[in-house]
C-alpha positions as CSV (number, residue, x, y, z in Angstrom):
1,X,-25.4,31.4,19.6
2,X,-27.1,29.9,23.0
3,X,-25.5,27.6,25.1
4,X,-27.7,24.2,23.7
5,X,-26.1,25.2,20.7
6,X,-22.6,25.5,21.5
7,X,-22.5,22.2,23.7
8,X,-23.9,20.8,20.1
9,X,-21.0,22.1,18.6
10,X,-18.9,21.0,20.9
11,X,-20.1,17.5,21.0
12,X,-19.9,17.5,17.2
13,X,-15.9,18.1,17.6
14,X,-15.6,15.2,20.1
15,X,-17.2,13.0,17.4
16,X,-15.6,14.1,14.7
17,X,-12.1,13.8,15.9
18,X,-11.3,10.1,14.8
19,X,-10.9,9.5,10.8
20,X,-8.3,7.0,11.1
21,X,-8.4,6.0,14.9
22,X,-5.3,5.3,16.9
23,X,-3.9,4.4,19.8
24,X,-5.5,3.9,23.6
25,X,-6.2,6.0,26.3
26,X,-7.7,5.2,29.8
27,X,-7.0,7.3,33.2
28,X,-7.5,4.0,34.7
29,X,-4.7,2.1,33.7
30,X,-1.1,3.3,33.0
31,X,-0.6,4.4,29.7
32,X,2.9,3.5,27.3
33,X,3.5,7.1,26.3
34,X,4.9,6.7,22.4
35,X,7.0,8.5,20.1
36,X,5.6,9.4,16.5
37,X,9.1,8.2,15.2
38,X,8.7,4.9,17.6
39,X,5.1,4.8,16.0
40,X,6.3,5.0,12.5
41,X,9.1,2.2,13.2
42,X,6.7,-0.5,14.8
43,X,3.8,0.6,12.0
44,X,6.8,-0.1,8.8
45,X,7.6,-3.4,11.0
46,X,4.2,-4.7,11.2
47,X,2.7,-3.6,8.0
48,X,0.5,-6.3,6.0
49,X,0.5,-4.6,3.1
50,X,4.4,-4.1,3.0
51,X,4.5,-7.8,3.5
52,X,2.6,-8.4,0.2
53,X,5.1,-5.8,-1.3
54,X,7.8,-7.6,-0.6
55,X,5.9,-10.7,-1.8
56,X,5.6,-8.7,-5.4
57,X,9.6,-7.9,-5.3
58,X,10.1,-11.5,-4.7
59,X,7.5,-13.1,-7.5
60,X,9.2,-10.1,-10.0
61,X,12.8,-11.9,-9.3
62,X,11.7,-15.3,-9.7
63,X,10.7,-13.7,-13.3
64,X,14.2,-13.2,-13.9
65,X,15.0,-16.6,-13.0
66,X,12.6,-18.0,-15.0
67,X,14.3,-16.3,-18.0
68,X,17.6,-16.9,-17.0
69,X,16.5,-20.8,-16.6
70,X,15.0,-21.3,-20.1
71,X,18.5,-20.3,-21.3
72,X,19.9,-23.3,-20.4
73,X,20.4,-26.5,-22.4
74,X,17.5,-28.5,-22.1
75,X,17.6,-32.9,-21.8
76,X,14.9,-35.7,-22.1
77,X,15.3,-39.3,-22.1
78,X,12.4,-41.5,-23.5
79,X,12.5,-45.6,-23.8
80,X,9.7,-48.0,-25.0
81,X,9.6,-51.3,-25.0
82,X,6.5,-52.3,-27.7
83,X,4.7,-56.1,-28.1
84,X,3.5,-56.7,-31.9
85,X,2.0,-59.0,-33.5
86,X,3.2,-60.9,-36.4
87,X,2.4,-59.3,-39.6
88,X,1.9,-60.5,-43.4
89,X,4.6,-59.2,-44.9
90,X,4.5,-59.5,-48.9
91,X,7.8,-58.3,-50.3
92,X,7.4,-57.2,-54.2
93,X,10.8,-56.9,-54.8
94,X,12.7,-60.4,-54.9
95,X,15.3,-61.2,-52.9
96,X,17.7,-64.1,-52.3
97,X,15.3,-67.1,-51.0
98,X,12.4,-65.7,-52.4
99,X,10.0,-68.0,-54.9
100,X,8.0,-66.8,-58.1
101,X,5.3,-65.1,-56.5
102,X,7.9,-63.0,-54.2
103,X,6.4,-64.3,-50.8
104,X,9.7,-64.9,-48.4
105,X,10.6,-68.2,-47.0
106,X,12.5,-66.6,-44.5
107,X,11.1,-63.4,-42.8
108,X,11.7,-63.2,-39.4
109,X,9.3,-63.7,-36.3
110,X,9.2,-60.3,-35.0
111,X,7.2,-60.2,-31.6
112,X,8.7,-57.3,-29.8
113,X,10.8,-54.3,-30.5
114,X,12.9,-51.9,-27.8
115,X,14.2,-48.2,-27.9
116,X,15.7,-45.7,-25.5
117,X,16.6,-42.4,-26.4
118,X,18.4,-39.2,-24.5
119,X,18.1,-35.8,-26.4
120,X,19.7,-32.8,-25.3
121,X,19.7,-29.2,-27.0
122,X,20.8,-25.9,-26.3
123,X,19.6,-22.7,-27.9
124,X,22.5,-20.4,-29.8
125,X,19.8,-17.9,-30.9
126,X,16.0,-17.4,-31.0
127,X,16.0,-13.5,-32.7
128,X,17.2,-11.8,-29.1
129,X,14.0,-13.2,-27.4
130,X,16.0,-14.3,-24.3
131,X,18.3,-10.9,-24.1
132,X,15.4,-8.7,-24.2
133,X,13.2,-11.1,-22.0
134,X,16.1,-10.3,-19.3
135,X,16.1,-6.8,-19.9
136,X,12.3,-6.3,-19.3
137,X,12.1,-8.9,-15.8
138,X,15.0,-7.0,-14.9
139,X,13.1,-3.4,-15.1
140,X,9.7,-5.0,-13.8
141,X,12.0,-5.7,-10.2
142,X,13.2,-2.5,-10.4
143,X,9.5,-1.2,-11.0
144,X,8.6,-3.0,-7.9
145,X,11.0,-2.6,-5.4
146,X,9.3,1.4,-6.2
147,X,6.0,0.6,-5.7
148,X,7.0,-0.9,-2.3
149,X,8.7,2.3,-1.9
150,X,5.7,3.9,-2.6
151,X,3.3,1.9,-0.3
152,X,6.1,2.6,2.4
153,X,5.6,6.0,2.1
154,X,1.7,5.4,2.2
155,X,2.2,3.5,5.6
156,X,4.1,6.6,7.1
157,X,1.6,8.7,6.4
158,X,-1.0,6.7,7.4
159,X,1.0,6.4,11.2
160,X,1.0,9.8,10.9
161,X,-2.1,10.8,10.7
162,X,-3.2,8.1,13.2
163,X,-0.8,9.0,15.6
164,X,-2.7,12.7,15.2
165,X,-6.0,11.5,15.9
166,X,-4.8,10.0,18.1
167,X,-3.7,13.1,20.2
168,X,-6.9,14.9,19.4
169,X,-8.5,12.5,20.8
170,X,-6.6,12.2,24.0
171,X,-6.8,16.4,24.3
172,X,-10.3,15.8,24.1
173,X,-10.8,13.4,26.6
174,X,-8.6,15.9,28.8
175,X,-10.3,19.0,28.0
176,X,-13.9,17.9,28.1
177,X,-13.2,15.3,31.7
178,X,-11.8,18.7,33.5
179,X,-14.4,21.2,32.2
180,X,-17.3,18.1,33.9
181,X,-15.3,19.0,36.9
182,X,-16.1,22.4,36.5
183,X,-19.7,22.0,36.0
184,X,-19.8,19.7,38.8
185,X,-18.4,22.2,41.1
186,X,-21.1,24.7,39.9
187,X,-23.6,22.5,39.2
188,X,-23.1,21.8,43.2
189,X,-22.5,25.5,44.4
190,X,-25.8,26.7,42.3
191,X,-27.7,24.0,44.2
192,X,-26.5,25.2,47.3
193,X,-27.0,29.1,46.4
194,X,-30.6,27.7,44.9
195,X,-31.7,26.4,48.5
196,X,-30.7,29.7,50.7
197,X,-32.9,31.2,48.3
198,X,-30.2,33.2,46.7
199,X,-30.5,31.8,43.0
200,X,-33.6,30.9,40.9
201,X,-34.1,27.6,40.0
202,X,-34.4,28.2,36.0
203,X,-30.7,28.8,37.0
204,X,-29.6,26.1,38.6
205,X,-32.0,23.5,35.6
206,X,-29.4,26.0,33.0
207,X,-26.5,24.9,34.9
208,X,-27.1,21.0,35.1
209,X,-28.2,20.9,31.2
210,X,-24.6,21.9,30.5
211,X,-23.6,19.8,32.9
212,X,-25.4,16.9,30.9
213,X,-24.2,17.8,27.7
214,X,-20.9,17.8,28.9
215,X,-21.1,14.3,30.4
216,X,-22.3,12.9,26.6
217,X,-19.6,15.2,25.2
218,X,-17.1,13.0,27.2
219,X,-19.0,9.7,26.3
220,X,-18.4,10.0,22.8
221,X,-14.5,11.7,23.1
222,X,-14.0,8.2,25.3
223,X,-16.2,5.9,22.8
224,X,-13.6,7.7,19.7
225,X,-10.7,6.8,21.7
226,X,-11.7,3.3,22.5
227,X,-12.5,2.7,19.1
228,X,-8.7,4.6,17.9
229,X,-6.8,2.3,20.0
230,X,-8.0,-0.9,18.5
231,X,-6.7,0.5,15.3
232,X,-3.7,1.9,16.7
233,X,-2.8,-1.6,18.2
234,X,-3.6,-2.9,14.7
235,X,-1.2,-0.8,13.3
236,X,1.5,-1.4,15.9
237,X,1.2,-4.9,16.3
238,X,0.6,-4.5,19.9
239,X,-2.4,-6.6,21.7
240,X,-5.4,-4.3,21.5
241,X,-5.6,-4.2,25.5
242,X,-2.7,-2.0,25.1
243,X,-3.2,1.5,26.3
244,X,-0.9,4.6,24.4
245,X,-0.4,8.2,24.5
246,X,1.1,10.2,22.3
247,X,4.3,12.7,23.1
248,X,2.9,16.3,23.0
249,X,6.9,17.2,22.0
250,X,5.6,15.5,18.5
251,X,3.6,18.5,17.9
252,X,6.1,21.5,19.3
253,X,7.4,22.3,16.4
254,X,6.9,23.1,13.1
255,X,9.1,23.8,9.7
256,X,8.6,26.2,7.0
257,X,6.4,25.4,4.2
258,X,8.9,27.1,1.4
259,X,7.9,27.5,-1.9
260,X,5.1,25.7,-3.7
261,X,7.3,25.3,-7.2
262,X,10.3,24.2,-5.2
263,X,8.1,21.5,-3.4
264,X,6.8,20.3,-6.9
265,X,10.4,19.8,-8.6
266,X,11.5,17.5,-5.6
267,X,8.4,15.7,-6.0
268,X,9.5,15.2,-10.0
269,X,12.7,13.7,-8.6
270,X,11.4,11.3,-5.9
271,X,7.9,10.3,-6.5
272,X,8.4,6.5,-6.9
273,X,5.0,6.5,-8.8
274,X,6.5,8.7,-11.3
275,X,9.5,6.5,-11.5
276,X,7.8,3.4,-11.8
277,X,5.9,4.6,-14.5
278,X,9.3,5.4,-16.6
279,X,10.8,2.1,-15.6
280,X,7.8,0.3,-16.7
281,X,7.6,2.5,-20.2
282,X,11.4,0.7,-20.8
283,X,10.3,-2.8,-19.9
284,X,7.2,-2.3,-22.4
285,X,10.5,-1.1,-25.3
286,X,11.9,-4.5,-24.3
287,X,8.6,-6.2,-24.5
288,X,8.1,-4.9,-28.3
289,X,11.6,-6.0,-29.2
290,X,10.3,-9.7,-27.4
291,X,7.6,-10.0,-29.5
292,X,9.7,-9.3,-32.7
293,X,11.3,-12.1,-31.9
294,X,9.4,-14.6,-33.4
295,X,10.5,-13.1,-36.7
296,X,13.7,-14.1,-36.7
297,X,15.1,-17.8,-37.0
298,X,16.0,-19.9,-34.2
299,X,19.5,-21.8,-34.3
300,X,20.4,-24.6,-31.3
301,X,22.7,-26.8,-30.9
302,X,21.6,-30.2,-30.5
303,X,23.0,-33.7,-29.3
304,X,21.0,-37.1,-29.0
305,X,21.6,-40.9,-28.2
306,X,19.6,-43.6,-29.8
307,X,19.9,-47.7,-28.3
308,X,17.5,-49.9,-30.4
309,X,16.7,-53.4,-30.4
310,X,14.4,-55.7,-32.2
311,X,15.1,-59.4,-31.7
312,X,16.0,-61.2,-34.8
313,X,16.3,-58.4,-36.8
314,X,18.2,-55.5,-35.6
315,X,20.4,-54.2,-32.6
316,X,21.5,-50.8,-32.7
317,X,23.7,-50.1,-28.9
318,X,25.1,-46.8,-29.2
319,X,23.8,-44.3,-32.1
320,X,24.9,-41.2,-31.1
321,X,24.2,-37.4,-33.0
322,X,25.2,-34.1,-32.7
323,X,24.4,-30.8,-34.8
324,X,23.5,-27.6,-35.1
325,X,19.6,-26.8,-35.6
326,X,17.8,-24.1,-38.0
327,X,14.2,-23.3,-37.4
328,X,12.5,-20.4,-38.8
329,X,8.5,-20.4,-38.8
330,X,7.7,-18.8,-42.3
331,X,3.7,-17.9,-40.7
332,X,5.1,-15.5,-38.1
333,X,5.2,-13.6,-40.9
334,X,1.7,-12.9,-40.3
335,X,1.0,-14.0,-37.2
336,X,3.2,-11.9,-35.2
337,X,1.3,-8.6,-35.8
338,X,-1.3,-8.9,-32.7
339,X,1.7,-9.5,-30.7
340,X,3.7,-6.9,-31.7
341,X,1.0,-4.2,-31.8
342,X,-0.1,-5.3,-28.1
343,X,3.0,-4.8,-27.0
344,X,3.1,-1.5,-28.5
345,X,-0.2,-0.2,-27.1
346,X,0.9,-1.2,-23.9
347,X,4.0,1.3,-24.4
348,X,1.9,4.0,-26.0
349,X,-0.3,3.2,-22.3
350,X,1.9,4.0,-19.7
351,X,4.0,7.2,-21.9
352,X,-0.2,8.6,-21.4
353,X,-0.1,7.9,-18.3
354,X,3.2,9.9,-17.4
355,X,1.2,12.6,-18.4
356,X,-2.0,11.5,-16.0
357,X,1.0,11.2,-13.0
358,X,2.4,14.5,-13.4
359,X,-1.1,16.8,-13.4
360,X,-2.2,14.2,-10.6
361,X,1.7,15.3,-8.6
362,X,1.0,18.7,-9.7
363,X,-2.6,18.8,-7.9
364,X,-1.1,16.8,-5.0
365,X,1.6,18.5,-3.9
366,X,-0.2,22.1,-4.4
367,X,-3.3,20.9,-2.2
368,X,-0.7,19.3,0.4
369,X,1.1,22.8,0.4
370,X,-1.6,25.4,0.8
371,X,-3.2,22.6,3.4
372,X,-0.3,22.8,5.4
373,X,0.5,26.8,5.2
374,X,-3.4,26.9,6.0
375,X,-2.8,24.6,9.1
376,X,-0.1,26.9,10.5
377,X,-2.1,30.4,9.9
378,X,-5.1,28.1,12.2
379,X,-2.7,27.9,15.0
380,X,-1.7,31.3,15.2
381,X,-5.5,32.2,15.1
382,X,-6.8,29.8,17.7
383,X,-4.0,30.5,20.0
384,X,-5.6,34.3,19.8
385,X,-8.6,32.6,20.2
386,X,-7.9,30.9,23.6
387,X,-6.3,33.6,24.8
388,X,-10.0,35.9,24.0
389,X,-12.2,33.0,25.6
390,X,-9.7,32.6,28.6
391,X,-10.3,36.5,29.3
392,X,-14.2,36.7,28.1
393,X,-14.7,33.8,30.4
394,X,-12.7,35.6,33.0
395,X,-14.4,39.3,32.6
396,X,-18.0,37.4,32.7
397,X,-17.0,35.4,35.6
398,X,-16.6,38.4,37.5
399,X,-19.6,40.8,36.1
400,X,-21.6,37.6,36.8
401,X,-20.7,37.2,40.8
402,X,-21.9,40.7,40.8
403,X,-24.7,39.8,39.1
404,X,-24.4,42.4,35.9
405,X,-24.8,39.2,33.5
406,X,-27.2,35.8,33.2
407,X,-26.3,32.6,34.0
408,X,-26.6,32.2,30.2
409,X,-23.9,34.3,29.7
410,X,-21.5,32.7,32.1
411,X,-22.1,29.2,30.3
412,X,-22.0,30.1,27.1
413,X,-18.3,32.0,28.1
414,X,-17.5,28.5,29.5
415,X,-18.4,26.5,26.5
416,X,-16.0,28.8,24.1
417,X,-13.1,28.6,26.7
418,X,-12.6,24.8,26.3
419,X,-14.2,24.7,22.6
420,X,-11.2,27.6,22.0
421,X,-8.6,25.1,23.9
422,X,-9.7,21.7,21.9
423,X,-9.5,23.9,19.1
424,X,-5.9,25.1,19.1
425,X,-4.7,21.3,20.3
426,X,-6.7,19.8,17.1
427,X,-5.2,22.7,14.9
428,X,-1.4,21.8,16.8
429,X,-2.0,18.2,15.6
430,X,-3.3,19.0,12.2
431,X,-0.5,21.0,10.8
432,X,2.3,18.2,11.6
433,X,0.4,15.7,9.8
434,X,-0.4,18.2,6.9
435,X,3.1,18.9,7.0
436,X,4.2,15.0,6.7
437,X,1.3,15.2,4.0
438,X,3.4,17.3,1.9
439,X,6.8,15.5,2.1
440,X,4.5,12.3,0.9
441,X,2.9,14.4,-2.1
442,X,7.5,15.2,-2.9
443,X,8.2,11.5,-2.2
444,X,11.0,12.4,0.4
445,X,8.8,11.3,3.8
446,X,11.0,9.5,6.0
């Protein structure tokens, strides 16, 4: 590989680094060095999309009120107060003052009638409709106070893989800022060597095209970062002016991966999508049993108050009634069955889609797993690998000042060196979030 091609290469990592971007860095100002734990708090604190869980906990409890309110007793009052006209009224059956051809002497003038009345009723039992409506709002909460749980866990993650990129991105920064030094330095001691005549000029044109491709290897690490600590301040909260760092302690140390099987019962235990599911496959029971309800008759108790007045003719004050109700609607007979078999497919829905959860954790939590116990096999191998470019750079350094290699030689040695050394700091980075991947795929990240 030539040394154009491995400044590519290297350029390519520096633009690659940011996936979901993070935090800020600048040499020029003072930077708030951040915990990932610190990070994790502030990112739970200002999540939006937490915020709108919450908002789904809340609208799921007000569903249980709602149920709980349409148990109790329910009270209208209604009055009237009516002008009429004065009607022909021809009576067929005689009464006392009537003459032969039954028309009435004596009918009143009736030019206005009043009513009022209060009604008041109280259901005793409409087929369990209210007892299983309870019983399903109350597993629909429980359903999403998991979800939120869920898009919790999400959030973490998400910090934690931002807060990642986020040290990538600073290490490249770092690395590629002091190996420009370097060039600069030999990019200034070839031009000397170049005008006593004691290097050729092909040389010294080598030496300041890596020292070019360097400076737009460091443009785009410093564009990444710039555009990582927008989102990082997004995440935070924080006003995007604000300039972070990430702890290199974060990345120090690292646990055992375990077993794969071991991984995937925990995850059976604690996924809250797999919970969720089985709390919403018991509301949809309760929902079935809901729609059944119309099936059964309706008993209420019922009380009422009546006040009627029509001048000249009638005046009642103080009617008062009170009973017990029976309804039963004889066409929910066959008009239920939609209902009921809606309900149903709606159970039969999520007990399939248990099954779609548990290949879907299955697939997760082995990809997480060999991801992470590939990460930690990547640092072991480019540790190895800095340790190589450190000495190749090193042994060509020194056959080059007694000029048994190319200039070629010594730059393309330079090139691996810090490619080795952004390499095993990407790979440092990588495993911690692929290990906080894994706890997510288990449901026990915290």
């Amino acid at each position: 590989m030539n040394t154009t091609s491995r400044i590519r290469r290297m350029v390519s990592l520096a633009t690659g680094i940011v996936w979901i971007a993070v935090a800020g860095h600048s040499h020029a100002q003072s930077a708030r060095t951040i915990k990932l734990e610190e990070a994790i708090t502030m990112s739970l604190q200002n999540s939006k999309q937490l915020k709108l869980s919450q908002s789904n906990i809340d609208l799921a409890g007000l569903g249980i009120r709602q149920v709980k309110e349409n148990q109790l007793p329910s009270f209208s009052v209604s009055g009237s107060y009516l002008r009429v006209n004065s009607p022909n009224v021809n009576l067929k059956i005689k009464q006392e003052g009537n003459d032969s051809t039954g028309n009435s002497g004596g009918m009143p003038n009736v030019h206005q009638a009043m009513y009022g009345m209060a009604s008041a009723s109280m259901p005793l039992f409409s087929g369990f409709r209210f007892k299983y409506g309870l019983e399903s709002a109350r597993y629909v909460e429980q359903a999403a106070k998991l979800d939120a749980d869920n898009d919790r866990e999400a959030v973490i993650q998400n910090t934690v893989a931002a807060y990642g990129n986020l040290y990538k991105a600073q290490k490249a920064v770092d690395l590629v800022t002091e190996n420009l030094a370097s060039e600069r330095e030999r990019v200034q001691e070839f031009t000397n060597r170049e005008k006593n005549g004691m290097l050729a000029r092909n040389d010294l044109m080598k030496a300041k095209l890596q020292e070019s491709n360097v400076e737009l290897a460091l443009l785009n690490a410093q564009n990444d970062l710039k555009i990582t600590t927008i989102n990082m301040n997004l995440l935070l909260g924080l006003p995007e002016e604000t300039v972070l760092e990430a702890d290199a302690n974060s990345f120090a140390a690292l646990k055992e991966e375990g077993n794969a099987a071991e991984w995937e019962q925990t995850a059976l235990s604690h996924r809250k999508d797999f919970a969720a599911n089985g709390i919403r496959q018991k509301a949809a029971d309760s929902d079935i049993k809901v729609a059944k309800a119309d099936l059964y008759p309706s008993v209420a108790l019922s009380a009422g108050y009546v006040a009627l007045s029509i001048p000249g003719v009638v005046t009642v004050p103080n009617a008062v009634n009170a009973g017990i109700g029976f309804k039963y609607d004889v066409a929910s007979l066959w008009k239920s069955g939609a209902k009921i078999a809606q309900a149903r497919t709606k159970a039969y829905q999520l007990k399939t889609n248990e099954q779609i959860i548990l290949d879907k954790i299955h697939l997760e939590v082995n990809t997480a797993y060999y991801n992470y116990v590939l990460s930690k096999r990547k640092i072991d191998v480019y540790a190895k690998a800095v340790e190589q470019a450190n000495e190749n750079y090193r042994i060509t350094k020194n056959k080059y000042d007694n000029s048994l290699v190319t200039t070629t030689e010594l730059l393309d040695a330079d090139v691996a060196q810090v490619q080795s050394r952004i390499d095993y700091e990407a790979a440092k980075a990588d495993a911690v979030v692929a290990y906080k991947k894994l706890e997510q795929t288990a449901g026990v990240i915290n």
